[in-house]
SEVOKOL-346132 format. One record per residue (C-alpha): x, y negated, z negated; residue in one letter; chain; residue number from 1. Coordinates in pm, 1 decimal. Last residue first. Example, Ala and Ser with C-alpha at 12.3 -4.5 7.8 and 13.67 -1.06 7.14 Angstrom:
<sites>
     east    north       up residuo cadena num
   1367.0    106.0   -714.0       s      A   2
   1230.0    450.0   -780.0       a      A   1
</sites>
This chain:
<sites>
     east    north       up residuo cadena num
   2370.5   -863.3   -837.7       x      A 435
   2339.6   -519.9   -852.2       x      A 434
   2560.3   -242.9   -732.6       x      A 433
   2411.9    -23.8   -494.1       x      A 432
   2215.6    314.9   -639.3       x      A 431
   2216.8    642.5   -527.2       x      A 430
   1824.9    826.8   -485.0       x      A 429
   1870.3   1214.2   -432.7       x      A 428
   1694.6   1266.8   -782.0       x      A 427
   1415.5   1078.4   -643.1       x      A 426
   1384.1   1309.4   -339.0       x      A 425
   1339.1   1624.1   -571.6       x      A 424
   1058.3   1400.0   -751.4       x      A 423
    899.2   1324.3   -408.0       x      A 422
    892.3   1619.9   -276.0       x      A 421
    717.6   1801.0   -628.9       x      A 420
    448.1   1478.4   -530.6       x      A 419
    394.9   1613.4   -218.8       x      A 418
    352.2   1960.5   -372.7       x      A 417
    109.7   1823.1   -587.8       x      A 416
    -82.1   1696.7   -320.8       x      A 415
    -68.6   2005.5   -108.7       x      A 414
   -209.8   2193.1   -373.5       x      A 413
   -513.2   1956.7   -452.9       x      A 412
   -726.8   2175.9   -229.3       x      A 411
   -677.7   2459.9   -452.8       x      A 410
   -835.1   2247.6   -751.7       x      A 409
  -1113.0   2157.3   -565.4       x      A 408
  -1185.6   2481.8   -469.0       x      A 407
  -1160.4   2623.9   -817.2       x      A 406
  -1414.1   2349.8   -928.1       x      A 405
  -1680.2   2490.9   -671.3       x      A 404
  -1962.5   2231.2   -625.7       x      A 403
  -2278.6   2330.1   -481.6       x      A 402
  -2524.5   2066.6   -372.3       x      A 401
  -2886.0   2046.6   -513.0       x      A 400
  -2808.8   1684.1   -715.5       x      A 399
  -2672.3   1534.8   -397.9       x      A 398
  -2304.2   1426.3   -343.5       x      A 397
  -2216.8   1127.1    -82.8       x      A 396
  -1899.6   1249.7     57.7       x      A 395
  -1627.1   1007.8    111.1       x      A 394
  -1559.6    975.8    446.8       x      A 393
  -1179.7    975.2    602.0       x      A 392
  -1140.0   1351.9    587.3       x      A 391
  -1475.3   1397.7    725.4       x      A 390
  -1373.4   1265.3   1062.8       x      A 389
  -1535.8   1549.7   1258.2       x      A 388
  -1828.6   1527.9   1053.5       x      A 387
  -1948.1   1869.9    898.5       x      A 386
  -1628.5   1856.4    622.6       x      A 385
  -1824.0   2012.6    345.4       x      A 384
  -2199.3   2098.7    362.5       x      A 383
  -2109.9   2380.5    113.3       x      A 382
  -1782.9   2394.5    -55.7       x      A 381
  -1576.4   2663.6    100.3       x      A 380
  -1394.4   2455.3    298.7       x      A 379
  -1187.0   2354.4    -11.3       x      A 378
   -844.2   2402.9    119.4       x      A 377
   -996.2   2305.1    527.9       x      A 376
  -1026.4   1976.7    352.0       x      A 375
   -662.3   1930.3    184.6       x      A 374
   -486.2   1913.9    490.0       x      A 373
   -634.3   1603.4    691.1       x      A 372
   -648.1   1398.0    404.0       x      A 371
   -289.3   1442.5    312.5       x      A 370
   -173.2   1349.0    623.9       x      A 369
   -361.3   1067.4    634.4       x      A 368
   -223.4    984.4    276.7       x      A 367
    152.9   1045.8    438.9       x      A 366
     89.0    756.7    701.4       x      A 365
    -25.7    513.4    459.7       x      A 364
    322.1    595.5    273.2       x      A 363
    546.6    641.3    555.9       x      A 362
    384.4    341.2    675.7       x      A 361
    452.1    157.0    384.3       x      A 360
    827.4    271.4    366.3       x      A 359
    903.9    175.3    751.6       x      A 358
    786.7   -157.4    703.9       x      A 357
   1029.0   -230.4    372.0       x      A 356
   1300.8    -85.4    599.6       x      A 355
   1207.9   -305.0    866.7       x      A 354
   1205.4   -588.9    631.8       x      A 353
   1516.2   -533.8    452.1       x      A 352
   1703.5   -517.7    803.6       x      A 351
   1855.4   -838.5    852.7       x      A 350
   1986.1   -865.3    492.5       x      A 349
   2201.4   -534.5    543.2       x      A 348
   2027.7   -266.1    381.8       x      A 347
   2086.1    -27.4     70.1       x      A 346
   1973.6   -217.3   -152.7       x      A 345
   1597.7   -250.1     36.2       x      A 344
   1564.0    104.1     30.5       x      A 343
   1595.5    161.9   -404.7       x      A 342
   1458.7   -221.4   -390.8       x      A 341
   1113.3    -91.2   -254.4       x      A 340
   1089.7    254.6   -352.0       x      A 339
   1072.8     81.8   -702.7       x      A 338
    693.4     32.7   -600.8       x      A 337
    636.8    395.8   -667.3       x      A 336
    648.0    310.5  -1028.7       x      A 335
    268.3    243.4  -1045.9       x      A 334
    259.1    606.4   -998.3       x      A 333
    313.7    681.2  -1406.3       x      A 332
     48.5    383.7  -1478.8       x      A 331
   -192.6    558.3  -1229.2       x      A 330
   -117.0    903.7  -1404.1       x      A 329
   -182.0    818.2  -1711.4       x      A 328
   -479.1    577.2  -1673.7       x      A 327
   -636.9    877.9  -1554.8       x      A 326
   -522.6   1117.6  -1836.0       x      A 325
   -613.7    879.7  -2121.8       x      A 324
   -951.5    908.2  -1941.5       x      A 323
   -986.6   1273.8  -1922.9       x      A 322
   -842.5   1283.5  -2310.4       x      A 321
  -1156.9   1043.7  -2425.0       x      A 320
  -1390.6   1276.5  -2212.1       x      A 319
  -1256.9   1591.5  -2380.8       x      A 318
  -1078.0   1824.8  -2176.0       x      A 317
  -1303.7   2070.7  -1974.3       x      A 316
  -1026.6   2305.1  -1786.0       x      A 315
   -660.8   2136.1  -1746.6       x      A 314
   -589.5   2173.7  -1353.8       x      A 313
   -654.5   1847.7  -1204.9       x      A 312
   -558.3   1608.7  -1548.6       x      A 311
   -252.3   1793.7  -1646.1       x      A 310
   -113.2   1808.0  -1268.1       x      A 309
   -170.3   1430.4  -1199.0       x      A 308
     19.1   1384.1  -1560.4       x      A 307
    335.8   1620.6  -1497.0       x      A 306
    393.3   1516.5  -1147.9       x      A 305
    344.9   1147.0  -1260.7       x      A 304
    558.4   1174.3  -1505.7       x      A 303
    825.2   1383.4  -1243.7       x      A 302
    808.8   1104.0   -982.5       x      A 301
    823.8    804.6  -1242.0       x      A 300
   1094.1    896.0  -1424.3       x      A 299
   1279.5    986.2  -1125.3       x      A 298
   1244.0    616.0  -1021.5       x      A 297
   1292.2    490.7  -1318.6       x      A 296
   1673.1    696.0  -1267.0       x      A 295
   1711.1    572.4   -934.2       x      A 294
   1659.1    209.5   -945.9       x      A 293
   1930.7     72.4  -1197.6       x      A 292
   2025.3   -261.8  -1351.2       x      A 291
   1901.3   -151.3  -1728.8       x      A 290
   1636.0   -455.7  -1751.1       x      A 289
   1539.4   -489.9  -1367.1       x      A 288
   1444.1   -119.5  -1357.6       x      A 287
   1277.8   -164.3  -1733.4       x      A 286
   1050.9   -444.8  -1548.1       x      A 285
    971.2   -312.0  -1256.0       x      A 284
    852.4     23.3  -1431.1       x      A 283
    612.2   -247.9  -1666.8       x      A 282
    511.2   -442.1  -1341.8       x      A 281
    398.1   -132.1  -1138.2       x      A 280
    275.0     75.3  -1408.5       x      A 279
     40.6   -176.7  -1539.5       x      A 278
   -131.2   -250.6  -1219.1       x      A 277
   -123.6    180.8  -1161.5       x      A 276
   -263.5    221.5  -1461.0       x      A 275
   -488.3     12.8  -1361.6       x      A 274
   -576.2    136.7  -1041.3       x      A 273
   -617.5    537.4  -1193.2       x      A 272
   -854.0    340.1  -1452.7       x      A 271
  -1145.0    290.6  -1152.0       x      A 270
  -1161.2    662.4  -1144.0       x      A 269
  -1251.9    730.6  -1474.5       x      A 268
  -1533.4    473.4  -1431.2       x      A 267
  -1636.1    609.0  -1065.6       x      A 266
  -1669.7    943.4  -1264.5       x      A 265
  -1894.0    762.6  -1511.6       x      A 264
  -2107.4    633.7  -1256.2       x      A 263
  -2140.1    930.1  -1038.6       x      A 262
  -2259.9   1153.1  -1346.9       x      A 261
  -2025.1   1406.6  -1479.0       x      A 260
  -2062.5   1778.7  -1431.8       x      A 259
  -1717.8   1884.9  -1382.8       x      A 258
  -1819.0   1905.8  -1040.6       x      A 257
  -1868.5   1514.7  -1055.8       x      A 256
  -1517.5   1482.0  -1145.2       x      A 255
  -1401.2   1682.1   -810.9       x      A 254
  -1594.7   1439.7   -622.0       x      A 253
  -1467.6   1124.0   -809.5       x      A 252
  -1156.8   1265.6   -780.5       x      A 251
  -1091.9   1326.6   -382.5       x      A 250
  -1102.0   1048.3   -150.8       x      A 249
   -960.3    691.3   -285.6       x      A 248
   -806.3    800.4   -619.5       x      A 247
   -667.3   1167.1   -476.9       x      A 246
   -552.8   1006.5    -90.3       x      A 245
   -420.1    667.8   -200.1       x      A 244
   -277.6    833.6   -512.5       x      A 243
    -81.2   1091.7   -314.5       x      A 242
     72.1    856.4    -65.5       x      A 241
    206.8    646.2   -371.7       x      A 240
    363.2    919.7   -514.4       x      A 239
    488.5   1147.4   -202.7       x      A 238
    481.8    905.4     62.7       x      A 237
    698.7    653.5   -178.9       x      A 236
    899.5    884.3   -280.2       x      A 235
    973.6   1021.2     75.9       x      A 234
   1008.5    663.5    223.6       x      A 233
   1275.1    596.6    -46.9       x      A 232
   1460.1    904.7     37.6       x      A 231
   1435.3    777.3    433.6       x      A 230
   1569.7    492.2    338.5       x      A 229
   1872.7    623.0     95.3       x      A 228
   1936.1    894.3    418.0       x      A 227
   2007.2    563.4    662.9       x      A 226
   1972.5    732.5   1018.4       x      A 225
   1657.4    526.4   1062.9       x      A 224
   1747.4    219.8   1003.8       x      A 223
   2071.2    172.7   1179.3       x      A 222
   1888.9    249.4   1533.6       x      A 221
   1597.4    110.2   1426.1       x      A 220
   1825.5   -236.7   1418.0       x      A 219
   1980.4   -182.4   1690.0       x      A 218
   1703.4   -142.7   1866.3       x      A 217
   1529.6   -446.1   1737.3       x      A 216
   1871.0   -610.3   1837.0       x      A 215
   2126.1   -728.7   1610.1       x      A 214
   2171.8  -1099.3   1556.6       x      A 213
   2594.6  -1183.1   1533.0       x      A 212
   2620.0  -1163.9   1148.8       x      A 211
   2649.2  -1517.7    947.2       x      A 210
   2884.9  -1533.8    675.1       x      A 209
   2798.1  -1773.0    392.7       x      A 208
   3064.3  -1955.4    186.0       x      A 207
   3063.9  -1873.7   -179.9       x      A 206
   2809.9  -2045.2   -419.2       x      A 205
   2592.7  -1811.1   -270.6       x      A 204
   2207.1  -1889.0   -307.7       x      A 203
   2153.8  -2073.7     14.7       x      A 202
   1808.1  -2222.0     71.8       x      A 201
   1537.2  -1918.5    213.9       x      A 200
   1468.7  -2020.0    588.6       x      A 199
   1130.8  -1901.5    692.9       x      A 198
    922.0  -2136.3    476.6       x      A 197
    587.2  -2096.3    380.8       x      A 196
    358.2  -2400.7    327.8       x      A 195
    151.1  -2502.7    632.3       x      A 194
    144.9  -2208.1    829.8       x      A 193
     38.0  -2050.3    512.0       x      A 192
   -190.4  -2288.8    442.4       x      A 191
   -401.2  -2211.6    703.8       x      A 190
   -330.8  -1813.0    737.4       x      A 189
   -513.5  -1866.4    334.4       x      A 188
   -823.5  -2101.9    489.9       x      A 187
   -888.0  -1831.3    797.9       x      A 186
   -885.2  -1546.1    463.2       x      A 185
  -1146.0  -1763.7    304.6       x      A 184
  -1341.5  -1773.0    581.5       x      A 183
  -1303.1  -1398.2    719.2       x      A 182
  -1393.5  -1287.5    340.9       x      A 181
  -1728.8  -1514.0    334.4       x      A 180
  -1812.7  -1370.0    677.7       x      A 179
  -1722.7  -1012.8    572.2       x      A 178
  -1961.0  -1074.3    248.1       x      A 177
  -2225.3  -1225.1    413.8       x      A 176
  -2261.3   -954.2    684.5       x      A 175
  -2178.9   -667.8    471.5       x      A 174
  -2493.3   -679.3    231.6       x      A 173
  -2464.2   -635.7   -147.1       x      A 172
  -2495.4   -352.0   -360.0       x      A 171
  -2153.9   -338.3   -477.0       x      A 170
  -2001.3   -708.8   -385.5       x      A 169
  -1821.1   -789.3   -783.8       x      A 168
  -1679.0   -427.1   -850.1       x      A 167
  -1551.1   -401.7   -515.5       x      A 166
  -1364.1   -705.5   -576.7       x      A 165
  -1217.5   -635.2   -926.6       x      A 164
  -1056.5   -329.8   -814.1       x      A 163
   -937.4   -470.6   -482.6       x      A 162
   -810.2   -755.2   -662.6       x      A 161
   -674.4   -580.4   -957.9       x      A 160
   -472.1   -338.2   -727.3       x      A 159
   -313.3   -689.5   -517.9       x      A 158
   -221.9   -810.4   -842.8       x      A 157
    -58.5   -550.4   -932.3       x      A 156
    128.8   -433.2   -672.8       x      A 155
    284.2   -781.6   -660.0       x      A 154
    386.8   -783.3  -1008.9       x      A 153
    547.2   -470.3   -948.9       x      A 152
    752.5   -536.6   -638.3       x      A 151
    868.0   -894.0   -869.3       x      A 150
    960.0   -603.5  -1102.9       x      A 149
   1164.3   -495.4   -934.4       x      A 148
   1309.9   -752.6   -717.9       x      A 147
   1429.8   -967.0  -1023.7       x      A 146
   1803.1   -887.3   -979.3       x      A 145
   1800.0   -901.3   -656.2       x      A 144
   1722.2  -1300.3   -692.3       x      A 143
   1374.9  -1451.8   -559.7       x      A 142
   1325.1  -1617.2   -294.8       x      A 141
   1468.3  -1283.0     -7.9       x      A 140
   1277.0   -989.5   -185.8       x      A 139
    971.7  -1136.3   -313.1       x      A 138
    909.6  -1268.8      4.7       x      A 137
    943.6   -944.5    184.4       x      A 136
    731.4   -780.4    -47.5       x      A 135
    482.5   -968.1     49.3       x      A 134
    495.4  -1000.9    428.6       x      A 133
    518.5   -667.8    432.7       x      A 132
    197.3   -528.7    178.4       x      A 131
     60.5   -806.2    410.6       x      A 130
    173.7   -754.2    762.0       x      A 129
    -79.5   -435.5    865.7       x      A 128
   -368.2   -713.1    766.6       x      A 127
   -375.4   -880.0   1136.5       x      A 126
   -332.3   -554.4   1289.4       x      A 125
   -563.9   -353.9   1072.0       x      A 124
   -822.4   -634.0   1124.9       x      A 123
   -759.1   -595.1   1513.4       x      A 122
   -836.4   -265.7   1501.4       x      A 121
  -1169.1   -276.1   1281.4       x      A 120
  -1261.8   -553.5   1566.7       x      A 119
  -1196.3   -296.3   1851.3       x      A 118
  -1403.0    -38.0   1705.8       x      A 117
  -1680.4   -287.7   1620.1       x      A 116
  -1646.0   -416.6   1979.1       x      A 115
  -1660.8    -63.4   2143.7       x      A 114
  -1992.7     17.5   1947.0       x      A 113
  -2190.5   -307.6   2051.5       x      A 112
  -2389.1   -459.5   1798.4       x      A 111
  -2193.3   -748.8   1715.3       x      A 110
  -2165.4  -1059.1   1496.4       x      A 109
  -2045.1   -884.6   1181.1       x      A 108
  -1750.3   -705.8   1365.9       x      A 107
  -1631.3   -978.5   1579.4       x      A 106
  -1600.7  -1267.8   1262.0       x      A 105
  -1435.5   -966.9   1081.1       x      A 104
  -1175.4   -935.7   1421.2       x      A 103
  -1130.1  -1311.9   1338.6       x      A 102
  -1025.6  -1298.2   1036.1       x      A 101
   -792.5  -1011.2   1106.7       x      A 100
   -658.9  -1227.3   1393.8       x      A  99
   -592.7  -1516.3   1175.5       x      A  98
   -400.0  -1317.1    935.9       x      A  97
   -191.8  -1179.6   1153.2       x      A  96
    -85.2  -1561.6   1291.6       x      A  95
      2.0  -1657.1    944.4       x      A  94
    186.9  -1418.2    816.5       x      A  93
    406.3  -1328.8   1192.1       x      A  92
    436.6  -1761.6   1207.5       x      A  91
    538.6  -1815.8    843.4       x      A  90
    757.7  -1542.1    779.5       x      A  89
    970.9  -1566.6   1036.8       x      A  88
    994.2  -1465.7   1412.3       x      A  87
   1272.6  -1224.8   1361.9       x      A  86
   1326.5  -1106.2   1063.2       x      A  85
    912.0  -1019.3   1011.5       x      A  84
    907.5   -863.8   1362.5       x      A  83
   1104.6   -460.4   1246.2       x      A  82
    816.1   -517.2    929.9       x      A  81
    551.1   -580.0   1125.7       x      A  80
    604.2   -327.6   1364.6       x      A  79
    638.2    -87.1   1094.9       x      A  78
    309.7   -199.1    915.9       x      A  77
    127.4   -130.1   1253.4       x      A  76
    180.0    236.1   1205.1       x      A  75
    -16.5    254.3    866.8       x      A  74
   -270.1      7.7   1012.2       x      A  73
   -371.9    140.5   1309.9       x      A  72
   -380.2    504.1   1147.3       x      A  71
   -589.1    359.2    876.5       x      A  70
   -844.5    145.1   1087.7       x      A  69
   -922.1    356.5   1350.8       x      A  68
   -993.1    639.7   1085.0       x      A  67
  -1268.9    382.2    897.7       x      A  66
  -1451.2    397.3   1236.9       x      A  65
  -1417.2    703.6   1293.8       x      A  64
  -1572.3    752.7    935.4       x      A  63
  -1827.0    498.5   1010.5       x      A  62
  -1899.2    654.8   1338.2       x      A  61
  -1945.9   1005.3   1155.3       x      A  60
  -2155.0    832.4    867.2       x      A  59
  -2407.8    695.5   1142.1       x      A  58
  -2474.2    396.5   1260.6       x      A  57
  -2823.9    231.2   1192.6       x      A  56
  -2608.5   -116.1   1220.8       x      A  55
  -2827.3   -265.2    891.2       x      A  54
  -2852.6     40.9    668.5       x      A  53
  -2502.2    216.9    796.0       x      A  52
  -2313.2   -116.1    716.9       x      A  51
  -2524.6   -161.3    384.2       x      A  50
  -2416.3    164.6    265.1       x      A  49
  -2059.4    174.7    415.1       x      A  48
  -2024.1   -177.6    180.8       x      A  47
  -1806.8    -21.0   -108.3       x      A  46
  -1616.5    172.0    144.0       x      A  45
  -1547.4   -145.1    347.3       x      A  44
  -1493.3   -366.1     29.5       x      A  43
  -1121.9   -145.4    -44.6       x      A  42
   -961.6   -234.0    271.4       x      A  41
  -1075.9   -611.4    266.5       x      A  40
  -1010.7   -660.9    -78.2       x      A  39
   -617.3   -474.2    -16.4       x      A  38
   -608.3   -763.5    260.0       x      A  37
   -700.2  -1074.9     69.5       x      A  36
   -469.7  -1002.4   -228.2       x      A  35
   -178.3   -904.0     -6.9       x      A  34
   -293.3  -1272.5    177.6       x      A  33
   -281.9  -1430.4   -209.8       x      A  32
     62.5  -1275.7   -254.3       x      A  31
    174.9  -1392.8     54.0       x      A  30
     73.7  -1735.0    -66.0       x      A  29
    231.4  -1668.0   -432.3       x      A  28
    561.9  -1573.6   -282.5       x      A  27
    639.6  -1863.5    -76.7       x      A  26
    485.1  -2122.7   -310.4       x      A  25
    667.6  -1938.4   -630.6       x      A  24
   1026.3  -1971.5   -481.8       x      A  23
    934.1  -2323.3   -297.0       x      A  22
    865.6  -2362.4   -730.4       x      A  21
   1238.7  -2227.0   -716.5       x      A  20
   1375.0  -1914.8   -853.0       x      A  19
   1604.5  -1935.2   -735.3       x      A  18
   1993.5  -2116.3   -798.8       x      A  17
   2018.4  -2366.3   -481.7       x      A  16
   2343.9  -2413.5   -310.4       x      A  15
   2485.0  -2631.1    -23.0       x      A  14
   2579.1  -2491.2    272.2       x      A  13
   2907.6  -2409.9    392.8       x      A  12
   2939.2  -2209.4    717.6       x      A  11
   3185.8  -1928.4    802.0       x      A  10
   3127.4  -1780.3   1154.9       x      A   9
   3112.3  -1389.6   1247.8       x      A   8
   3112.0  -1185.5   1543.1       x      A   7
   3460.6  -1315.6   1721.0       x      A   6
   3619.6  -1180.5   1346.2       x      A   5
   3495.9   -844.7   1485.2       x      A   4
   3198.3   -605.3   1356.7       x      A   3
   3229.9   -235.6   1436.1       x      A   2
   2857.1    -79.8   1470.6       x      A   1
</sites>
């Protein structure tokens, strides 16, 4: 698109260096809804028991229903993400989150099938802006120079609240705990509208030129035939995408047919998230310190390559080495959130939140993918994938069930090759000078 003198006006605003403590409001409530949404994600797996108990539904519906969640959320992140520039932060935040409070007010005050779907929709609408919404905010209150490991920090925290949350309600009921959730969440879309501000205070000391408003058109348009974006998306998809689908589905099955009991192998699993808390802030941090996104960024995708394929394929390592191995290859992920800044650079200020949208769904997006391949892989474990939606379910193992390592390890092909995408992507990555 050309841009003419008629297209641009000079204005002179005063200048404020950020951070600010409106810097730390801003960030820290869409922080808190990140927070609130990762918990929500996370508690529904914990509390498919209880839900299956009290509803009588069975683990097909659940899975369906946990399917019209993911898909609905992964392609509702874009949305968000082309809206967040033009509404503002404050009304798209705080107006999502009140209608994924209310679709958990729906879902544990019904007993009609077609409202529980509908709810779980509307709660992956209302949530789809938080991973958004919080980058986002990190990105325009807080210098360029601090994205990184501002992504990082806000991976983290959301990681340690959906690791420390299912950790606190296991064994409880659903009811109370959705109700208590959909209640605190209504308080955070409160303050939100109450606190976060839309317009950032000017940074420049030199005077700001204002861009004629593109259309949402335009603005896909631009975004999607930028190759930096689309190499971000791929990195993301192919690190981040992989450890959605192996922590959340696969390895604490394929660590019980290494013979370990269900709670250790929930344990080891529960280190992949922080590693990946660590990794996030720690890759942020050395991206921030040397100026440069690409090369942590290949660091990341190869280390992780290297770790996820140690601790799938190596035969009956010590227990102390298969936990070094876990936290391994979380902490080597956690610098996935660098796709972040490596895509945002590369946009004009109107599009960073599209382009932030369009990497989380590629990302969500690329687990389902994922989920659906690797099943027919290990087909030949018995009982496997008998529910149409099996790929979303985690299976609940019994003591008489047969377990074929070998098949496990085949079905992890496709997720190593994601993650061989993602390193070949990362070496594609160019970086924009840094403020």
């Amino acid at each position: 698109m050309n841009w003419s003198p008629e297209m641009t006006a000079t204005i002179e605003k005063p200048t404020v260096e950020l951070p600010t403590g409106a810097s730390w409001i801003n960030w820290g409530l869409g922080v808190l809804f990140l927070m609130s949404c990762v918990f929500s994600v996370v508690s529904f797996a914990v509390l498919a028991p209880s839900i299956a108990e009290e509803t009588k539904l069975s683990s097909g519906t659940l899975s369906a229903l946990t399917s019209v969640f993911f898909f609905t959320y992964s392609i509702a992140q874009l949305a968000a993400g082309l809206l967040i520039d033009r509404i503002g932060c404050r009304w798209l935040l705080g107006i999502t989150t009140l209608i994924a409070s209310v679709g958990g007010f729906i879902f544990i005050s019904t007993d009609s099938l077609f409202l529980m779907y509908l709810s779980r929709a509307m709660m992956a609408i209302g949530l789809s802006s938080a991973f958004v919404g919080g980058l986002y905010l990190a990105s325009k209150w807080f210098p360029a120079s601090r994205f990184g490991v501002m992504s990082g920090v806000t991976n983290m925290a959301a990681n340690l609240a959906g690791a420390i949350g299912s950790w606190a309600i296991a064994g409880l009921s659903y009811q109370p705990v959705v109700l208590w959730w959909a209640v605190i969440n209504t308080g955070i879309a409160v303050f939100i509208l109450m606190l976060v501000r839309s317009r950032v205070p000017q940074q420049d000391p030199q005077p700001e030129t204002t861009e004629e408003s593109m259309s949402l058109l335009t603005i896909f348009g631009l975004l999607f035939r930028s190759k930096q974006v689309w190499l971000a998306s791929i990195f993301f998809t192919g690190t981040f995408g992989t450890f959605l689908s192996y922590a959340d589905f696969w390895n604490i099955q394929i660590q019980q047919a290494y013979g370990l009991d269900i709670g250790k192998a929930a344990s080891f699993n529960a280190l992949l998230p922080i590693g990946l808390a660590a990794g996030s802030v720690l890759f942020g941090l050395f991206s921030d310190k040397i100026r440069k996104v690409a090369m942590p960024c290949q660091i990341c995708a190869v280390s992780s390559l290297v770790f996820m394929a140690i601790l799938v394929y190596t035969p009956y390592t010590p227990i102390w080495v298969v936990a070094c191995l876990h936290f391994m290859a979380g902490f080597c992920i956690g610098g996935s959130t660098l796709a972040f800044p490596a895509a945002v650079q590369h946009c004009r200020a109107s599009m960073q939140g599209a382009a932030i949208g369009l990497v989380t769904t590629c990302g969500y997006i690329g687990a389902g993918v994922l989920n659906l391949i690797v099943p027919p892989i290990i087909g030949t474990i018995k009982d496997f994938g008998q529910s149409p939606f099996s790929f979303m379910d985690p299976i609940q193992l019994t003591d008489d069930q047969l377990f074929e390592v070998g098949a496990f390890k085949e079905g992890m092909i496709p997720l190593m090759a994601a993650l061989l995408l993602a390193a070949i992507a990362s070496f594609m990555l160019r970086d924009a000078k840094r403020s």
